[in-house]
PyMOL Python script that loads the backbone (N, CA, C, O; Angstrom):
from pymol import cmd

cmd.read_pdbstr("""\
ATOM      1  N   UNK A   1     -14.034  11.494  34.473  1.00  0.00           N
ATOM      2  CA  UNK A   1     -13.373  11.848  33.242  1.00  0.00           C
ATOM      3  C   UNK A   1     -13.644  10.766  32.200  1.00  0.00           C
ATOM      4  O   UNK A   1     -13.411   9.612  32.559  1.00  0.00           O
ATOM      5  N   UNK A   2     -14.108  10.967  30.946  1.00  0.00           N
ATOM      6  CA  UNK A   2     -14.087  10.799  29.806  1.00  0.00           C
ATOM      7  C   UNK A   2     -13.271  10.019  29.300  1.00  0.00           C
ATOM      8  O   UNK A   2     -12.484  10.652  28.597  1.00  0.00           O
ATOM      9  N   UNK A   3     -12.993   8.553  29.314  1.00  0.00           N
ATOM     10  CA  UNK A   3     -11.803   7.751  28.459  1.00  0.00           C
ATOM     11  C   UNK A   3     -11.753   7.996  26.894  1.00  0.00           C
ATOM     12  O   UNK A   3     -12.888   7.777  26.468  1.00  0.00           O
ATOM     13  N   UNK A   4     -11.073   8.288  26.069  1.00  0.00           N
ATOM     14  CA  UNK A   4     -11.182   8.974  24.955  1.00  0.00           C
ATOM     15  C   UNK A   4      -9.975   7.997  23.953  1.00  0.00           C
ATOM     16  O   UNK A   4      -9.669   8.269  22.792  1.00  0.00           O
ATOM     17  N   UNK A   5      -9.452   6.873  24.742  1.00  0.00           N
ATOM     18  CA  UNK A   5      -8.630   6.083  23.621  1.00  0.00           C
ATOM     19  C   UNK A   5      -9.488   4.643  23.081  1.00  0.00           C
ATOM     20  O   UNK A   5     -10.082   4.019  23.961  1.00  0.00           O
ATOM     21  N   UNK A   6      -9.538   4.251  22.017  1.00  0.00           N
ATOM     22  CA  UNK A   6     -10.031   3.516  21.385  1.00  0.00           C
ATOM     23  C   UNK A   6      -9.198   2.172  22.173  1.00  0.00           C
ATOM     24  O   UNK A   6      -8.033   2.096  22.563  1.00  0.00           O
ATOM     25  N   UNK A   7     -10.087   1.386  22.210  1.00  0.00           N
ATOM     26  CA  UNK A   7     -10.157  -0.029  22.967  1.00  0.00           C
ATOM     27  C   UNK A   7      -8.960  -1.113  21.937  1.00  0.00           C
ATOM     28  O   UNK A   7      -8.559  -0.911  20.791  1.00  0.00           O
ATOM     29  N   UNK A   8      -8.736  -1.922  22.604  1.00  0.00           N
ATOM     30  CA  UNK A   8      -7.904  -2.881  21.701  1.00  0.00           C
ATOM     31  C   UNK A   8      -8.569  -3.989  20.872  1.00  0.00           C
ATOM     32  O   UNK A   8      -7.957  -4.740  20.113  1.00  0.00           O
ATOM     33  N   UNK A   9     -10.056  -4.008  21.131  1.00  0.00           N
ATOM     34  CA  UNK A   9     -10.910  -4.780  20.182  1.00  0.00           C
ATOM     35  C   UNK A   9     -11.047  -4.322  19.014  1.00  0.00           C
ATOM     36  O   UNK A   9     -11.236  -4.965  17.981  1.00  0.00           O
ATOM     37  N   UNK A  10     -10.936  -2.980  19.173  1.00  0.00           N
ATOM     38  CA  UNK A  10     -11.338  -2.023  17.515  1.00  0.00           C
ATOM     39  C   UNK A  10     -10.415  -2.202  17.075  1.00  0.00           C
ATOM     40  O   UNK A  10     -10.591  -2.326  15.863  1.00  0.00           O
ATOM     41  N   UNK A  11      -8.852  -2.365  17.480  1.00  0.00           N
ATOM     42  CA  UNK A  11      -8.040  -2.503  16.109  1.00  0.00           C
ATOM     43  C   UNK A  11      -8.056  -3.741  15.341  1.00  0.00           C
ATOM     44  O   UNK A  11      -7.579  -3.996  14.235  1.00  0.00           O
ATOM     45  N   UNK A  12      -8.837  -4.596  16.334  1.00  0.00           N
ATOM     46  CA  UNK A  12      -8.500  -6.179  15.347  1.00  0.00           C
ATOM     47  C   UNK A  12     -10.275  -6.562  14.933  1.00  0.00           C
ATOM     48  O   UNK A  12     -10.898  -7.613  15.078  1.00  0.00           O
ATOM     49  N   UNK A  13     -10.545  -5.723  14.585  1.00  0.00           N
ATOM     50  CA  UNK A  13     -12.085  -5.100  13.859  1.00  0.00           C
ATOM     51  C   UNK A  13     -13.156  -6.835  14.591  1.00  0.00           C
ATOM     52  O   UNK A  13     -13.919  -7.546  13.937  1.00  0.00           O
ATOM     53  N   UNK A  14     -12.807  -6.964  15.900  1.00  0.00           N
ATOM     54  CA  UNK A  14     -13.799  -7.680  16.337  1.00  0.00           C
ATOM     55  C   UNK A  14     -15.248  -7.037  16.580  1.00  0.00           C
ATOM     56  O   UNK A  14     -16.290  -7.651  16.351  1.00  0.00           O
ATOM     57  N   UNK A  15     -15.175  -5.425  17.185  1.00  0.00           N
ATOM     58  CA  UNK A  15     -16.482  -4.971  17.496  1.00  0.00           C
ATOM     59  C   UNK A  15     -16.925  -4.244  15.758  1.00  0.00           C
ATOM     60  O   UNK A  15     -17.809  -3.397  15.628  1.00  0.00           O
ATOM     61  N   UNK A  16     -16.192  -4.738  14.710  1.00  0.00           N
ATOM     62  CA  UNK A  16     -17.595  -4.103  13.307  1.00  0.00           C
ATOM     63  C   UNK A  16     -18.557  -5.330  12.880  1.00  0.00           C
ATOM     64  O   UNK A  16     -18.814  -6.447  13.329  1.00  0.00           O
ATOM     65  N   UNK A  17     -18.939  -4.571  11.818  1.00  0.00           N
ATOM     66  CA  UNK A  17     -19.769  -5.710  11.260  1.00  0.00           C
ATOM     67  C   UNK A  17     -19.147  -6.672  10.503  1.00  0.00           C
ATOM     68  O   UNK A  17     -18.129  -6.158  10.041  1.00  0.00           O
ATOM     69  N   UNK A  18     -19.244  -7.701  10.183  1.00  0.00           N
ATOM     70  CA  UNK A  18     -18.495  -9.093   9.538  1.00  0.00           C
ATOM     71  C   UNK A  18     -18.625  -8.653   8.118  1.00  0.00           C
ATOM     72  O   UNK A  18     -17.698  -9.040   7.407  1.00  0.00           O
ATOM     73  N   UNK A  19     -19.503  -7.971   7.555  1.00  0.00           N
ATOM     74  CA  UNK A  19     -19.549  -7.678   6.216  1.00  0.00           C
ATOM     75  C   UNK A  19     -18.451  -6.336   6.007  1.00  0.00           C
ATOM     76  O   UNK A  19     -18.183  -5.876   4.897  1.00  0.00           O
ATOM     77  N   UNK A  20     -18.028  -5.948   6.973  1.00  0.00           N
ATOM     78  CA  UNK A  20     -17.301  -4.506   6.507  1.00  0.00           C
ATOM     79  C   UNK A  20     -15.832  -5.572   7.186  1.00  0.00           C
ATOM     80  O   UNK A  20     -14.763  -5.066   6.845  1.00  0.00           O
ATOM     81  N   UNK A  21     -15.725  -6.372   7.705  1.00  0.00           N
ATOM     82  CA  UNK A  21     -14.407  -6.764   7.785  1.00  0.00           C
ATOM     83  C   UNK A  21     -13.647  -7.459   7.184  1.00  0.00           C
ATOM     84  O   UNK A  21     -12.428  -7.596   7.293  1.00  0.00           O
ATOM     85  N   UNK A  22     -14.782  -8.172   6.157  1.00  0.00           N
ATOM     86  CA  UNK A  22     -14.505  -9.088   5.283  1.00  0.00           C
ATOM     87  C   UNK A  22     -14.266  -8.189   4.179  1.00  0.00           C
ATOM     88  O   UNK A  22     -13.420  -8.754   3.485  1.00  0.00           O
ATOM     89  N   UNK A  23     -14.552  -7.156   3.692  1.00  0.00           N
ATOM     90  CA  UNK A  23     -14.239  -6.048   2.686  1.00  0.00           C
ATOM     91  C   UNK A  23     -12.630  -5.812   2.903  1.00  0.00           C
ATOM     92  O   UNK A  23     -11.723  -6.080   2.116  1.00  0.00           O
ATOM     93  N   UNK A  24     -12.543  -5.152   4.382  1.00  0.00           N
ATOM     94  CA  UNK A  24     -10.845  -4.620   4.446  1.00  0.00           C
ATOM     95  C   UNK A  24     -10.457  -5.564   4.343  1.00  0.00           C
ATOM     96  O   UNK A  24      -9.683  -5.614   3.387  1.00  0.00           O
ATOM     97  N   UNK A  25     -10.616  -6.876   5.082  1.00  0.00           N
ATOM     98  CA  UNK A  25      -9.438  -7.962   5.073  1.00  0.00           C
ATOM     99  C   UNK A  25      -8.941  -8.296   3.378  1.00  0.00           C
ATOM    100  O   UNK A  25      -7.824  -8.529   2.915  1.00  0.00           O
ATOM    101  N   UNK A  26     -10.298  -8.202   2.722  1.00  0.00           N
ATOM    102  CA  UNK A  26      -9.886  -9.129   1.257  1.00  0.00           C
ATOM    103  C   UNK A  26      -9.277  -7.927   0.410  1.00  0.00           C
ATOM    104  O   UNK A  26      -8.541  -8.038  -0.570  1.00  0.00           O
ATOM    105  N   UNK A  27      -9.894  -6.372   1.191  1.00  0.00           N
ATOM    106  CA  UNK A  27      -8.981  -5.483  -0.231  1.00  0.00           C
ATOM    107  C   UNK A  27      -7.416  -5.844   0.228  1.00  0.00           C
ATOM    108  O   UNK A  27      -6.512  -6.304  -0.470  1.00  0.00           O
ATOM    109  N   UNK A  28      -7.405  -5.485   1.619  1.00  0.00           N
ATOM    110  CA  UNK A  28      -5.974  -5.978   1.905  1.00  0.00           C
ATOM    111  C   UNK A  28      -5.045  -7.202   1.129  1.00  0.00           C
ATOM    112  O   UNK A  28      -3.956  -6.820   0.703  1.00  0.00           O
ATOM    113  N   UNK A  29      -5.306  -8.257   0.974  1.00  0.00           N
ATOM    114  CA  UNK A  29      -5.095  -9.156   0.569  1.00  0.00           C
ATOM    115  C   UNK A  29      -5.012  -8.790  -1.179  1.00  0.00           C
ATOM    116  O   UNK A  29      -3.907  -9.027  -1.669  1.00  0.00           O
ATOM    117  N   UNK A  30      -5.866  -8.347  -1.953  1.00  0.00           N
ATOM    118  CA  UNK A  30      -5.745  -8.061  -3.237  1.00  0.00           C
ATOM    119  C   UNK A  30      -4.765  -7.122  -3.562  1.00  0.00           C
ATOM    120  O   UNK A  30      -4.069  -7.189  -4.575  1.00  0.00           O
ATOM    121  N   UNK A  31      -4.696  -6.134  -2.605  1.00  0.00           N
ATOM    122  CA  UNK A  31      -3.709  -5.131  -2.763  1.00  0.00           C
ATOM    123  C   UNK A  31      -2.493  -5.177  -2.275  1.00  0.00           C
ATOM    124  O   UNK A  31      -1.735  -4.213  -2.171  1.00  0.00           O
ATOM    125  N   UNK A  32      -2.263  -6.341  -1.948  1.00  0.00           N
ATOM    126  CA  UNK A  32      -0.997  -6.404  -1.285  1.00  0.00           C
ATOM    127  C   UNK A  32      -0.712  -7.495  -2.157  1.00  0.00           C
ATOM    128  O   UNK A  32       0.330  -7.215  -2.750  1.00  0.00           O
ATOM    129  N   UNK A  33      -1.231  -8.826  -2.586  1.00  0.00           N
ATOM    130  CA  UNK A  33      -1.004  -9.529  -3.895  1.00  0.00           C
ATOM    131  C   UNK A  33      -0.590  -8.532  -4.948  1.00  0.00           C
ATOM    132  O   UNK A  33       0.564  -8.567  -5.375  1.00  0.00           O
ATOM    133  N   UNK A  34      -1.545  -7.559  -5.437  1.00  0.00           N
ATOM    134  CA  UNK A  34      -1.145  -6.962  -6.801  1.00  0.00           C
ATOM    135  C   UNK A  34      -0.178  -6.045  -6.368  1.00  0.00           C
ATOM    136  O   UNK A  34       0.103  -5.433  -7.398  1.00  0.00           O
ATOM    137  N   UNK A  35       0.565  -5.542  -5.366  1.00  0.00           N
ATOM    138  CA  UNK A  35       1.867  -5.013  -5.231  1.00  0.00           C
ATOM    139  C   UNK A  35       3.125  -5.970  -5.660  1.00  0.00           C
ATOM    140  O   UNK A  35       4.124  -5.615  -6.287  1.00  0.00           O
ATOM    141  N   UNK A  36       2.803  -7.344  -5.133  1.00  0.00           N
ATOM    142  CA  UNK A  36       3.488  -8.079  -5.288  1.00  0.00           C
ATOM    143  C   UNK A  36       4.275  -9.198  -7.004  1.00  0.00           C
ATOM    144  O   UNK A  36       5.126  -9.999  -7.389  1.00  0.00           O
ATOM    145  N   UNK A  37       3.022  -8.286  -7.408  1.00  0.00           N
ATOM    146  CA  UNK A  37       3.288  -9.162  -8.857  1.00  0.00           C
ATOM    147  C   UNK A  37       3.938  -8.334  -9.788  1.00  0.00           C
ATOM    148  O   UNK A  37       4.244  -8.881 -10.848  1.00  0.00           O
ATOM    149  N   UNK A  38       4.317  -6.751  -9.602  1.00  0.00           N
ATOM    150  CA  UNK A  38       5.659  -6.078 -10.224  1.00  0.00           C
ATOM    151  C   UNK A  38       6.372  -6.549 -10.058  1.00  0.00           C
ATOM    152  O   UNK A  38       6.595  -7.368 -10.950  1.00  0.00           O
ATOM    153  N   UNK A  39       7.587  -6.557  -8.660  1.00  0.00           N
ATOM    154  CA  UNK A  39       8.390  -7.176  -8.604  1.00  0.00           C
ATOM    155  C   UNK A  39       8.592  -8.326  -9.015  1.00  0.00           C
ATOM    156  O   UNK A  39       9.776  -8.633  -9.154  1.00  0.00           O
ATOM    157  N   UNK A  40       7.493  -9.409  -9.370  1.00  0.00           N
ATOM    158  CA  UNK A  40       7.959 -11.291  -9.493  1.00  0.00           C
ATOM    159  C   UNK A  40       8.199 -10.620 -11.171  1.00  0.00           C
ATOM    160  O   UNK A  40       9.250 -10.663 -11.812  1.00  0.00           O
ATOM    161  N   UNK A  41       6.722  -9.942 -11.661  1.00  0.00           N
ATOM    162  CA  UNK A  41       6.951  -9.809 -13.094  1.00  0.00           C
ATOM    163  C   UNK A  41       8.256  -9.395 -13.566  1.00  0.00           C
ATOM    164  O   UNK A  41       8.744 -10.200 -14.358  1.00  0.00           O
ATOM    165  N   UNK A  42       8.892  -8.483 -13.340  1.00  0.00           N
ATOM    166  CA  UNK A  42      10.425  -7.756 -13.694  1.00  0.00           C
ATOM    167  C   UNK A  42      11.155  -9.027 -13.692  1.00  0.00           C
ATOM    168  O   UNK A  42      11.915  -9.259 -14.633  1.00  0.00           O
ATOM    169  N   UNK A  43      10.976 -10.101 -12.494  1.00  0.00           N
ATOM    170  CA  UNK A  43      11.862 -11.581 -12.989  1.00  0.00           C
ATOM    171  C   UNK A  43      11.729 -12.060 -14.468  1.00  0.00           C
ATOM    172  O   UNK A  43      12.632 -12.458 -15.204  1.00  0.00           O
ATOM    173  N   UNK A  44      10.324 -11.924 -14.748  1.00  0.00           N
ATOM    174  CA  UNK A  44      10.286 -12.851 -16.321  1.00  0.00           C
ATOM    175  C   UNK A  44      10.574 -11.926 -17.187  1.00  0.00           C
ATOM    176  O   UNK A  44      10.723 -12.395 -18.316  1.00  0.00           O
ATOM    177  N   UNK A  45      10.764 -10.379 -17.089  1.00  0.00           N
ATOM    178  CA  UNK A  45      10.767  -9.910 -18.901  1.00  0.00           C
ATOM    179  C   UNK A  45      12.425  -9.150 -18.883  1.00  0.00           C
ATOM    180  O   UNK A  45      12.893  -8.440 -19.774  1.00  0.00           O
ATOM    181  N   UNK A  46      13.053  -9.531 -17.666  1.00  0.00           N
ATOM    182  CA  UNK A  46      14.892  -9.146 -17.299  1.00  0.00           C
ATOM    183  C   UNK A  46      15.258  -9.559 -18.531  1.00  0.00           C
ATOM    184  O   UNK A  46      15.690  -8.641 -19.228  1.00  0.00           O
ATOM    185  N   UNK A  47      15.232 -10.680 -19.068  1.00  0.00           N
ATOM    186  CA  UNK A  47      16.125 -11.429 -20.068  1.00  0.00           C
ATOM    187  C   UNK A  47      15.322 -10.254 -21.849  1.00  0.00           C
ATOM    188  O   UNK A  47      15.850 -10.076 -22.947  1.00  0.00           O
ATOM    189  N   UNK A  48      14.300  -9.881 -21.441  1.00  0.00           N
ATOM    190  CA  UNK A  48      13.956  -8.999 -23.055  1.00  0.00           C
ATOM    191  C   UNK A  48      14.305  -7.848 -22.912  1.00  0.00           C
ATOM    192  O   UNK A  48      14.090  -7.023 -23.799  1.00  0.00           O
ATOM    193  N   UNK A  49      14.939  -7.520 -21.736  1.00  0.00           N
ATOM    194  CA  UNK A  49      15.352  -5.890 -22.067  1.00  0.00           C
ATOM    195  C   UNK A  49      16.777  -5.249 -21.754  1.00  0.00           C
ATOM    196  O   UNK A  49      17.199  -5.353 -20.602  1.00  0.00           O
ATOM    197  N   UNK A  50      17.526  -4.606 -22.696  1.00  0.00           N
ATOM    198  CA  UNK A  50      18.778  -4.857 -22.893  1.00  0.00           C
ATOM    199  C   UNK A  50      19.704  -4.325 -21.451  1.00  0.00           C
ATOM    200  O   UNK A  50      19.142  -3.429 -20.822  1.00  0.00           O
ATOM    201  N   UNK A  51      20.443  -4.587 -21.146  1.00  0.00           N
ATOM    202  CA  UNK A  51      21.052  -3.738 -19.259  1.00  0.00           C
ATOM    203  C   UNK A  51      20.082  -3.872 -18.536  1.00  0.00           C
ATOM    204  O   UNK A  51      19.755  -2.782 -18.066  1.00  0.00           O
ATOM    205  N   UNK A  52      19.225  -4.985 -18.095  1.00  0.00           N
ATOM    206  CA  UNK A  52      17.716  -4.751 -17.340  1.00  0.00           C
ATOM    207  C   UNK A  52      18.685  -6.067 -16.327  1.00  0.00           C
ATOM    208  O   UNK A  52      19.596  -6.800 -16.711  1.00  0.00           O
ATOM    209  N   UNK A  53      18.304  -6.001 -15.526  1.00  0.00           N
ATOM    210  CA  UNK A  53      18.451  -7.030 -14.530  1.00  0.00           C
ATOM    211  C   UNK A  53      17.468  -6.740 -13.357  1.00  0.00           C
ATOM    212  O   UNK A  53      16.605  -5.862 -13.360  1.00  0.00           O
ATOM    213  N   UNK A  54      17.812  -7.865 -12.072  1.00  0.00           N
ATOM    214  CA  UNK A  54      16.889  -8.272 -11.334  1.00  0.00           C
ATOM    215  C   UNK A  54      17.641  -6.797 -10.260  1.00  0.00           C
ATOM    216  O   UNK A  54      16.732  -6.083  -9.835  1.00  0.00           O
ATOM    217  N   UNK A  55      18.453  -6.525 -10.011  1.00  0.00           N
ATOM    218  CA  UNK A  55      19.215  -5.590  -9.357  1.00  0.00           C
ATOM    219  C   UNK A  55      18.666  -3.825  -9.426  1.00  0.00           C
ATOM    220  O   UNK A  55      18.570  -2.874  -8.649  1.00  0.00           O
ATOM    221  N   UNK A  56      18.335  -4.215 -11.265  1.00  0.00           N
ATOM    222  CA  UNK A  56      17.579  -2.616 -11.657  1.00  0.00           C
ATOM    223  C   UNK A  56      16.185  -2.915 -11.333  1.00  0.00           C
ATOM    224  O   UNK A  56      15.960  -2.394 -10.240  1.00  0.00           O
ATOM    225  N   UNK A  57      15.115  -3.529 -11.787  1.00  0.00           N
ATOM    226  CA  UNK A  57      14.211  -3.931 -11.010  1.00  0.00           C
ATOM    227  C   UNK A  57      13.755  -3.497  -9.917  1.00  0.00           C
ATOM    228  O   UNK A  57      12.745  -2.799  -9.828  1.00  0.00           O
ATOM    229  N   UNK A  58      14.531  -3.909  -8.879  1.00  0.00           N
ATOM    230  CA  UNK A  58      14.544  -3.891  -7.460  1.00  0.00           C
ATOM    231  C   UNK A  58      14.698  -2.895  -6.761  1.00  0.00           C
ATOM    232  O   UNK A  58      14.228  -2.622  -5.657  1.00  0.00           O
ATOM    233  N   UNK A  59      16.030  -1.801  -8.067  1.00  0.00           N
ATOM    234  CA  UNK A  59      16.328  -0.264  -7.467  1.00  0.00           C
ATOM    235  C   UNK A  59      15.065   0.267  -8.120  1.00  0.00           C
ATOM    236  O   UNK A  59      14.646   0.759  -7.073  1.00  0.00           O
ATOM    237  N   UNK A  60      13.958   0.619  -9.146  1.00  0.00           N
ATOM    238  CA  UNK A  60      13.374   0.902  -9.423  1.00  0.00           C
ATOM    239  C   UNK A  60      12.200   1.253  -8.726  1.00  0.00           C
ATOM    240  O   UNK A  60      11.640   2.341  -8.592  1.00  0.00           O
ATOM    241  N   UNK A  61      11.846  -0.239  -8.172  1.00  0.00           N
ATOM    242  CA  UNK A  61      10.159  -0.430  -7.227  1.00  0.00           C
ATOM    243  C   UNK A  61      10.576   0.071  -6.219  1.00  0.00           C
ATOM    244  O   UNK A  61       9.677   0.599  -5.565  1.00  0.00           O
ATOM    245  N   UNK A  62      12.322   0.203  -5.454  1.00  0.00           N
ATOM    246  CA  UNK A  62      12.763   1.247  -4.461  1.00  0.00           C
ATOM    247  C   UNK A  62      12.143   2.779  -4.337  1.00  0.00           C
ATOM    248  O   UNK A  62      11.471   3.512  -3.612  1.00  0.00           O
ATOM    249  N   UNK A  63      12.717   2.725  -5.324  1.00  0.00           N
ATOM    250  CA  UNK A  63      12.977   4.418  -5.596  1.00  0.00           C
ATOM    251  C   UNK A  63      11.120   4.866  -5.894  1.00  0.00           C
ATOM    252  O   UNK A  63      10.523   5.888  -5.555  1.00  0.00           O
ATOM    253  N   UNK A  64      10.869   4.266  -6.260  1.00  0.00           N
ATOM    254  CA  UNK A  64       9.081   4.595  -6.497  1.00  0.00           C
ATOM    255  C   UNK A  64       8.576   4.629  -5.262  1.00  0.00           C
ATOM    256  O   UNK A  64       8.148   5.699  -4.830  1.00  0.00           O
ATOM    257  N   UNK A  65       8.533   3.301  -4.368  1.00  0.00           N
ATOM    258  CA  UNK A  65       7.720   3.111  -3.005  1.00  0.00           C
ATOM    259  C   UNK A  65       8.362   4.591  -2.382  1.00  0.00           C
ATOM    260  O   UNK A  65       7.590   5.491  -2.052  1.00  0.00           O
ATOM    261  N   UNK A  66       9.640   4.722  -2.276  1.00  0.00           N
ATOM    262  CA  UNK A  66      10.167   5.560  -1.866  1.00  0.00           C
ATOM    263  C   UNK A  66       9.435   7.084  -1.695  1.00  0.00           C
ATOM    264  O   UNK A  66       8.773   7.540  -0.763  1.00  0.00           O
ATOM    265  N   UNK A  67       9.780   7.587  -2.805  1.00  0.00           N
ATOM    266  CA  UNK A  67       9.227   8.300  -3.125  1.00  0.00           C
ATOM    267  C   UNK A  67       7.391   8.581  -2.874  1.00  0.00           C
ATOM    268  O   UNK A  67       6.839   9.623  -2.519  1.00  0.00           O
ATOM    269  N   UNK A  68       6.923   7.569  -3.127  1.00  0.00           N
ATOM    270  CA  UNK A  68       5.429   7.562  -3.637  1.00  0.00           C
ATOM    271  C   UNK A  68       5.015   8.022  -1.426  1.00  0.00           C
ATOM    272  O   UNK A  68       4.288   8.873  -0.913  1.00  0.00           O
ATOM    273  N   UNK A  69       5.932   6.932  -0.805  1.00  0.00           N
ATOM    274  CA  UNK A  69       5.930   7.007   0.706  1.00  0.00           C
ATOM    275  C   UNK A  69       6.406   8.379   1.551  1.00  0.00           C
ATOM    276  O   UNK A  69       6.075   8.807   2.657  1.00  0.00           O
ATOM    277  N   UNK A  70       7.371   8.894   0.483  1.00  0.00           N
ATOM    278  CA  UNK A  70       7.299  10.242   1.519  1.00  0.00           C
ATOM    279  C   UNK A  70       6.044  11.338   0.832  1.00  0.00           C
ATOM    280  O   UNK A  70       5.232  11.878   1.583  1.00  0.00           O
ATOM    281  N   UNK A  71       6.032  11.499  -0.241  1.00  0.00           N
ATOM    282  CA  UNK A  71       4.948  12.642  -0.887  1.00  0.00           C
ATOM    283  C   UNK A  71       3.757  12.585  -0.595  1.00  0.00           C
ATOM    284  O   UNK A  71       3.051  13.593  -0.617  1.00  0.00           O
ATOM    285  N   UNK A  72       3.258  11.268  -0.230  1.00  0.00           N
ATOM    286  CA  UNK A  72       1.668  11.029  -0.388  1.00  0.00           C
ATOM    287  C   UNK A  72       1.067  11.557   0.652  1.00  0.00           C
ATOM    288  O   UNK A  72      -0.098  11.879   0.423  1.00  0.00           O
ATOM    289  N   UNK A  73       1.607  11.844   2.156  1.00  0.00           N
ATOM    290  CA  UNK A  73       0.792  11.757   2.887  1.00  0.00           C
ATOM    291  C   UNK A  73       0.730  14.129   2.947  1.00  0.00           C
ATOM    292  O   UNK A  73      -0.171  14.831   3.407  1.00  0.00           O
ATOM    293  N   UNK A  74       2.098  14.582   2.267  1.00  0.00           N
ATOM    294  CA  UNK A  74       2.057  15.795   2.268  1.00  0.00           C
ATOM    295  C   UNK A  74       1.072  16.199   1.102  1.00  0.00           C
ATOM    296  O   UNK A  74       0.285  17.070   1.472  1.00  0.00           O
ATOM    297  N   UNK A  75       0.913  15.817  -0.145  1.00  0.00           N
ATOM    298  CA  UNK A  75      -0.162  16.000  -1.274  1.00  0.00           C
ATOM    299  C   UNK A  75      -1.588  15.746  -0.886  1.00  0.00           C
ATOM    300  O   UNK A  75      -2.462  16.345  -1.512  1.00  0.00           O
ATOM    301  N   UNK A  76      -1.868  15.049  -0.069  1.00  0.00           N
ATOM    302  CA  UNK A  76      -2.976  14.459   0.490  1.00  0.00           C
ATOM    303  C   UNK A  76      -3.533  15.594   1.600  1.00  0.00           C
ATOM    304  O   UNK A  76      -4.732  15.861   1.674  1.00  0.00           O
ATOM    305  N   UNK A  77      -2.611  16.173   2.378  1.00  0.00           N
ATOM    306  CA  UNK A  77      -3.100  17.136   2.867  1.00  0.00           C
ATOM    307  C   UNK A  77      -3.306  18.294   2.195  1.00  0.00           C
ATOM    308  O   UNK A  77      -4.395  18.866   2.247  1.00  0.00           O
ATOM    309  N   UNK A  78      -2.334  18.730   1.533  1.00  0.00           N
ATOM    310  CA  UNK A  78      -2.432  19.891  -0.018  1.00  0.00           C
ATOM    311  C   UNK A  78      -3.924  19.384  -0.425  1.00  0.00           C
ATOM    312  O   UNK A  78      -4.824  20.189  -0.185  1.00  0.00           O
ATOM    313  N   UNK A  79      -4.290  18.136  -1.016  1.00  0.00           N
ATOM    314  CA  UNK A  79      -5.588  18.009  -1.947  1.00  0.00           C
ATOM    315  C   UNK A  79      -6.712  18.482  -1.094  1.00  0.00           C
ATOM    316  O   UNK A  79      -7.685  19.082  -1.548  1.00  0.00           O
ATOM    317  N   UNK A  80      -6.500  18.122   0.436  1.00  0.00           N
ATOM    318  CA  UNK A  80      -7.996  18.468   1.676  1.00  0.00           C
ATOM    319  C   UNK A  80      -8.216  19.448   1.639  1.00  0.00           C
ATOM    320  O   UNK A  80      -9.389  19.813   1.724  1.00  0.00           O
ATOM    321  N   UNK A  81      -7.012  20.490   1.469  1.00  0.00           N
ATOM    322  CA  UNK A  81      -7.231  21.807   1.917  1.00  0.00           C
ATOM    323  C   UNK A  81      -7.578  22.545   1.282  1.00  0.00           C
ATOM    324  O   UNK A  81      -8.017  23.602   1.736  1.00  0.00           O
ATOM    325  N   UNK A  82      -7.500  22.190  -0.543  1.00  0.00           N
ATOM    326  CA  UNK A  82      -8.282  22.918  -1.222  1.00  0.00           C
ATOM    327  C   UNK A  82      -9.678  22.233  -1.802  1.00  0.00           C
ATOM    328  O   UNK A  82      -9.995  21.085  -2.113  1.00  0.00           O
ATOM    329  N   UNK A  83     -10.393  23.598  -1.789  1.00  0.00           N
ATOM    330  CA  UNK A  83     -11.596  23.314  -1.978  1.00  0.00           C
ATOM    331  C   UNK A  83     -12.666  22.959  -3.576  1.00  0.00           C
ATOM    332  O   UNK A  83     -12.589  23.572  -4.641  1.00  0.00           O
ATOM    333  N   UNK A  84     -13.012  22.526  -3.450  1.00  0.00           N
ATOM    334  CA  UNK A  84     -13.254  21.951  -4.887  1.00  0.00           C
ATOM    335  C   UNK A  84     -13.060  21.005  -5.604  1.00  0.00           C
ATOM    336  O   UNK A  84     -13.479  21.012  -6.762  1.00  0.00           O
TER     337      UNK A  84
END
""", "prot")
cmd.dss("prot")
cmd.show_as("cartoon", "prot")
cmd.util.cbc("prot")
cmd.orient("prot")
């Protein structure tokens, strides 16, 4: 019989090529930095906007990830399935 589960080397991308791992690792890293700089930013511009605090902020990038985390993966199948 046929072993058909992927090995534990492939998840920690030892068996790719060094040029395709160095791609995911660094988008990773960029994209997880530039997630990170909404939230710090909303610290510096709280004080220019009137009822804004660090509290609304925080419910905001909530309610988005939120959201953005349950829809995406059902729209994503909606977008496959149609053609064109």
């Amino acid at each position: 019989m046929k072993i058909r589960s992927t090995k534990l080397d492939s998840y920690f991308l030892k068996n790719k090529n060094p040029v395709i791992s160095f791609l995911i690792i660094s988008d990773t890293i960029f994209t997880g930095a530039a997630g990170l700089l909404g939230p710090i930013f909303a610290f510096f511009i709280v004080d220019f906007i009137q009822g804004g605090s660090v509290a609304v902020a925080g419910l905001a990038a909530t309610i988005y990830l939120f959201t953005k985390s349950v829809f995406q993966i059902p729209i994503a199948y909606l977008i496959d399935r149609i053609r064109g």
